[in-house]
N, C-alpha and C positions, 0 to 999 in steps of 0.2 A: 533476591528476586527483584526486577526489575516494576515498579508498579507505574502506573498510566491511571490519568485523570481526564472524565470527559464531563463535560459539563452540558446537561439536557435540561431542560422544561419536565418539574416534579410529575406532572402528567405523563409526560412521554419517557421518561423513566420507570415509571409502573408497566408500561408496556413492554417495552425494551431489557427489562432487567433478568427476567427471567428465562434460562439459558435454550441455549437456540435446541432444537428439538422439543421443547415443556409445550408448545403450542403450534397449529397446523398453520393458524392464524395468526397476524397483529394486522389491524388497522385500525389508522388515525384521519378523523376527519375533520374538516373545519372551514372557517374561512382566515382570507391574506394575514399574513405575519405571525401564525401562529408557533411557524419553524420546524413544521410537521414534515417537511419534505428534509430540510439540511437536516434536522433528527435523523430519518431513515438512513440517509447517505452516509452519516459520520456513524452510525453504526454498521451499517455492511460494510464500511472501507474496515470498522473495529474486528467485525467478522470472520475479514475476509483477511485480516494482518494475524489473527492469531489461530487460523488451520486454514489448509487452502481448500477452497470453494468454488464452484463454477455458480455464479449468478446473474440471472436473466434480468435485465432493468427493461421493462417491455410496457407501453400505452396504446391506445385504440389506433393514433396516428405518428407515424415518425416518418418525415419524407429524407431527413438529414440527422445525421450526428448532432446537430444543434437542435433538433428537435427534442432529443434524449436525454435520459438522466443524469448523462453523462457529465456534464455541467454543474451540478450541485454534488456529484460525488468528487471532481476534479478541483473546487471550490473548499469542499473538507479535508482533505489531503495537503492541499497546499497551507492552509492556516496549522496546520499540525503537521509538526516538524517530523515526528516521530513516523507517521505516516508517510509524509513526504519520500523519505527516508526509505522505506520498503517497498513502495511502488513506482510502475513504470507507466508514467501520466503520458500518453499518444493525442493526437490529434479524434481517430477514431476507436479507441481501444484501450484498455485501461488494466494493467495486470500487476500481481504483487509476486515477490520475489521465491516466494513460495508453491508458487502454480498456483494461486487464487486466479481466475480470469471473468472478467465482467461482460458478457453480451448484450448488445442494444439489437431490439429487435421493434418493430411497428407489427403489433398483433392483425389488421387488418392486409389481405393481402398476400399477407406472408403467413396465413396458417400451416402452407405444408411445409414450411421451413422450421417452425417451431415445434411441429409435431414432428421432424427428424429430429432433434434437441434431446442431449444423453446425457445424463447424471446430474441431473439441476439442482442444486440444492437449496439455492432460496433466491424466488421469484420477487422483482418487486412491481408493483401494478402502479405509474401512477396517474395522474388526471381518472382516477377508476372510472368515474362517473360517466366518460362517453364509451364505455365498454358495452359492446351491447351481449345479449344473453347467449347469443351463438359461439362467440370469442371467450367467455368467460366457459362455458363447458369444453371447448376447442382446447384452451390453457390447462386448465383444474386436472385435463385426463393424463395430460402430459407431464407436467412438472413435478406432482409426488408419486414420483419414483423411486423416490428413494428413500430411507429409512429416517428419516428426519428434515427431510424437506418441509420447506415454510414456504407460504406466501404473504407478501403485505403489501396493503391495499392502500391508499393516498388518494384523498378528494378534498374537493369543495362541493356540499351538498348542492344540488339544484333543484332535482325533481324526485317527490315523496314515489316512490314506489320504483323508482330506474334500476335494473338489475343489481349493481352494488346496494343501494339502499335496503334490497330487499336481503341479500345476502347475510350482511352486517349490521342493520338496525332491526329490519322489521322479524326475521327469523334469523337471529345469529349461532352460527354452529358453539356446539359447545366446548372445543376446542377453540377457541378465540380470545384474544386480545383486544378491546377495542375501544378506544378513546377518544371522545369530543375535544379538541384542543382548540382554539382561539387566540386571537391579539393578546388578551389579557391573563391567559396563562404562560406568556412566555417572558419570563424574565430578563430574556435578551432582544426584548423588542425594540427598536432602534427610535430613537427621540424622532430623527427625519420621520421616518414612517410615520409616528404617530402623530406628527403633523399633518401629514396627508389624512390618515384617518379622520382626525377632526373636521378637515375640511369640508371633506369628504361626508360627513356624519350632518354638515350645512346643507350642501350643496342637492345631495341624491335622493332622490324618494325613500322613506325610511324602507323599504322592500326592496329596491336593489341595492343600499346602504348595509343592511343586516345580513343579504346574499353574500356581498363583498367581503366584509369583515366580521360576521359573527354566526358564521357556516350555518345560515337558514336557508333552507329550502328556499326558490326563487315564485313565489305565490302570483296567483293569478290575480292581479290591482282589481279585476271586474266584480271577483266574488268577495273583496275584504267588507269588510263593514264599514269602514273607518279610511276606505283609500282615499287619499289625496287631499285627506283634511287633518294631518298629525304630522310634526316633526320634532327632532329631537335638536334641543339646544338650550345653551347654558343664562340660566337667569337667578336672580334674588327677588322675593318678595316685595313690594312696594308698597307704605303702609296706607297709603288711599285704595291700594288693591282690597275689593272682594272677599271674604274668606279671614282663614285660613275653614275650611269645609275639610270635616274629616269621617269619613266611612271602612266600616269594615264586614269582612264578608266570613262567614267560621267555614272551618275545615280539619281536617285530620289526619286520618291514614293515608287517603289517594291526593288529597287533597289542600293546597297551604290555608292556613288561616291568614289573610290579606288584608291589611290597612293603607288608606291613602290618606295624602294632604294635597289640597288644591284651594285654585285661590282663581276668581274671576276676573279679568279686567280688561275694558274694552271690548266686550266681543269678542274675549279668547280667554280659554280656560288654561289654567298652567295647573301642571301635577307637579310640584315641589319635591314630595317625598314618599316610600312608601315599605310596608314593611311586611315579611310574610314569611313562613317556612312551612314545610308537610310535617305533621308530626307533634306541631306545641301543644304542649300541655294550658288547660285553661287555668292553671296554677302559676305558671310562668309568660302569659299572654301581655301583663300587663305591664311587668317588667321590662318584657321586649319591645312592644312596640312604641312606649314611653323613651326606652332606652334610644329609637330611632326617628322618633316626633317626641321630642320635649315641650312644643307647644300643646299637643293632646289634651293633658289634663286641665287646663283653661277652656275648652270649648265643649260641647257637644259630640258626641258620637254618633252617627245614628249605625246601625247595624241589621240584619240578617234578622227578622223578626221570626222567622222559623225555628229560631233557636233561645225561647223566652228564658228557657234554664240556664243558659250561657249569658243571656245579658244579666240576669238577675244577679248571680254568683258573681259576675264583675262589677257590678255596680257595688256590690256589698265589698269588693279586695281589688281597691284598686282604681277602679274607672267610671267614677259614679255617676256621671255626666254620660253614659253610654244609654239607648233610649232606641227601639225597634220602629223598623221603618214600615207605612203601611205601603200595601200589597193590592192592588187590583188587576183584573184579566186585562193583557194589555200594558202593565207597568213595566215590564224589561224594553217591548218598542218604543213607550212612548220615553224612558230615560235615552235613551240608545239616539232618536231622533231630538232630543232637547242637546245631547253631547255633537250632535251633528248639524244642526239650526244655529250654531256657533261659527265663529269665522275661521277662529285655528285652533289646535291641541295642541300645545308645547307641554313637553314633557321633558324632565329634567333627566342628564345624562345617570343620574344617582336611582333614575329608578327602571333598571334595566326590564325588570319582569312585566313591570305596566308596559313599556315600547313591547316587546315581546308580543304580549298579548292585542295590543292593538295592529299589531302589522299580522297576527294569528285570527281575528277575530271573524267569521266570515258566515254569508248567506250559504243555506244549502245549495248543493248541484246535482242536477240531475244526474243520475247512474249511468245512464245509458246516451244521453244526447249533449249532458255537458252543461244545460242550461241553467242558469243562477235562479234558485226558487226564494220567494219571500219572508221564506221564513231562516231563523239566525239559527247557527248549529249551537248547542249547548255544551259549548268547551272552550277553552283558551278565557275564560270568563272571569275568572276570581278577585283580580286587581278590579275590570273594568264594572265585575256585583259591587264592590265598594265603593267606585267612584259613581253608579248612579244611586246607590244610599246617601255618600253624602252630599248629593246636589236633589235630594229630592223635594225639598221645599221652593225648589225653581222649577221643578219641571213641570206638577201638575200634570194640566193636556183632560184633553175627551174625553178619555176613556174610565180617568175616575169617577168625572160628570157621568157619565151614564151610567157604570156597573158599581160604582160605587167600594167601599172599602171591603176586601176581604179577611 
């Protein structure tokens, strides 16, 4: 027997691996260069070479064949000889020797042509994200037909709640596949490209930087907390710098337990390093976050004083320099305003979760009219509870004047 080797992104192998009918769904979402799209293609070209298949490659918009999928499935075929070999590559049409036949269709416009469409057996959905909710019930009535029809869905997040989103993230069928993939889980990501990302990662507002390459949501700059005063880029320490200021925040179940290192200088705070997961044991806290700030244990900690039995237990294994931070009504605004009364937030490329949550951090919004309220939502917060712990000896502010230590 004749064996064949395909080489995918370990992510998009978990998806893909398990055989075509085991699920209604697969989708992979993300941002640029993750190879979530040539994944999908070089396996329905795989699909479609080893039993023949009628598949729809279908998007919200196609005015032309060059608008289509056609192009990344024509792209897998050609690098693989084997494939090559069994299909018959057209300008507008794409079939394998076996009566596999691949249709390109533009879901808008052309509903009652897709709703004529007989024996589908696996749809692919991609740019899903401008699919609106009409199209996607339009699609979904027609294509499982058949006794093991599949659909798979391909985006770059934009907007939290858009019909795909809702489909696949926020209430995912449970019959589904469905993976986060990125730049950095693709092991064939190309040196070029990731010079552009770097650049790139310079150049763009960390919000449409993380849209572009690290499949976030494309957030509203109005409501972040932190817009237009944080960017990511690559620095070292400098020993007349500030600091080294180290804070952490505990967590658990839902939640990671998160430590930062930062360091002042000039009018800008740089976040160096930072370390966290859901789930550490406070047995093993000290090991890890040691394990990823080696300077740690030279400095002060200050920490989460809500948790005096957590600082006490490391103090005694491990971290004895670790010391509870005070609390007054008003101390989340006034650190939050001291990290913003600053000139810039550099944050180093190593500490992905602190960018995250700064580009996540955001005032509430009205329900109903949209409008940014003054007060911060309580989430996305855990890097940035430890970075205002441990800059708390700078920030002060009025409010402890007044209402004094809690």
């Amino acid at each position: 027997m004749t064996q064949t080797v395909i080489d995918l992104p370990d992510k998009v192998l978990d998806i893909f691996e398990p055989a075509r009918g085991t699920a209604q769904y697969r989708a992979l979402y993300g941002g640029r260069g993750s190879g979530k799209s040539q994944s999908a293609a070089m396996m329905a070209a795989y699909w479609g070479f080893c039993e023949p298949l009628r598949i729809l490659c279908t998007r919200e918009l196609q005015v032309s064949i060059k608008d289509s999928f056609h192009r990344e499935l024509k792209d897998a075929i050609e690098r693989t000889p084997w494939l090559a070999a069994h299909y018959d590559v057209g300008v507008d049409y794409l079939r394998g020797k076996n009566g596999t036949e691949f249709i390109f269709r533009g879901l808008r416009h052309n509903t009652s042509s897709i709703k004529s469409l007989a024996g589908i057996d696996l749809t692919i959905v991609e740019e899903a994200e401008d699919v609106p909710e009409d199209s996607w019930l339009a699609l979904e009535a027609t294509v499982f037909r058949q006794d093991k029809s599949e659909l798979w869905a391909i985006w770059n997040p934009r907007s939290e709640g858009s019909p795909v989103d809702k489909r696949f993230r926020k209430n995912p069928p449970a019959d589904a596949l469905i993976a986060e993939v990125n730049w950095k889980h693709n092991p064939f990501f190309p040196a070029g490209l990731n010079k552009l990302r770097q650049r790139e990662q310079q150049r763009l507002d960390p919000a449409t930087y993380s849209h572009v390459w690290e499949g976030a949501y494309l957030e509203n700059s109005d409501a972040q907390v932190f817009s237009g005063k944080f960017q990511i880029a690559d620095f070292e320490p400098d020993r007349l710098w500030d600091g080294p200021y180290f804070g952490m925040d505990f967590g658990f179940a839902q939640d990671p337990t998160a430590a930062v290192e930062c360091y002042i200088h000039n009018e800008r705070l740089y976040i160096r390093r930072e370390a966290g997961r859901i789930g550490l044991e406070l047995d093993d806290t000290p090991a890890f976050i040691q394990d990823r700030m080696p300077l740690l244990p030279l400095h002060t900690v200050r920490a989460d004083s809500a948790r005096p039995e957590s600082i006490s237990y490391l103090q005694r294994h491990g971290i004895p320099s670790i010391t509870g931070v005070k609390k007054w009504s008003g101390s989340v605004e006034d650190g939050v305003a001291f990290i913003k009364s600053l000139d810039r937030v550099i944050i180093h490329p190593d500490c992905p979760e602190t960018a995250r949550e700064f580009r996540l951090y955001a005032y509430k919004q009205d329900r109903l009219s949209g409008d940014i309220m003054p007060k911060i939502v309580d989430a996305n917060n855990h890097y940035i509870d430890a970075l205002r712990y441990a800059l708390q000896p700078m920030v002060g502010g009025t409010s402890e004047q007044i209402f004094g230590v809690l």
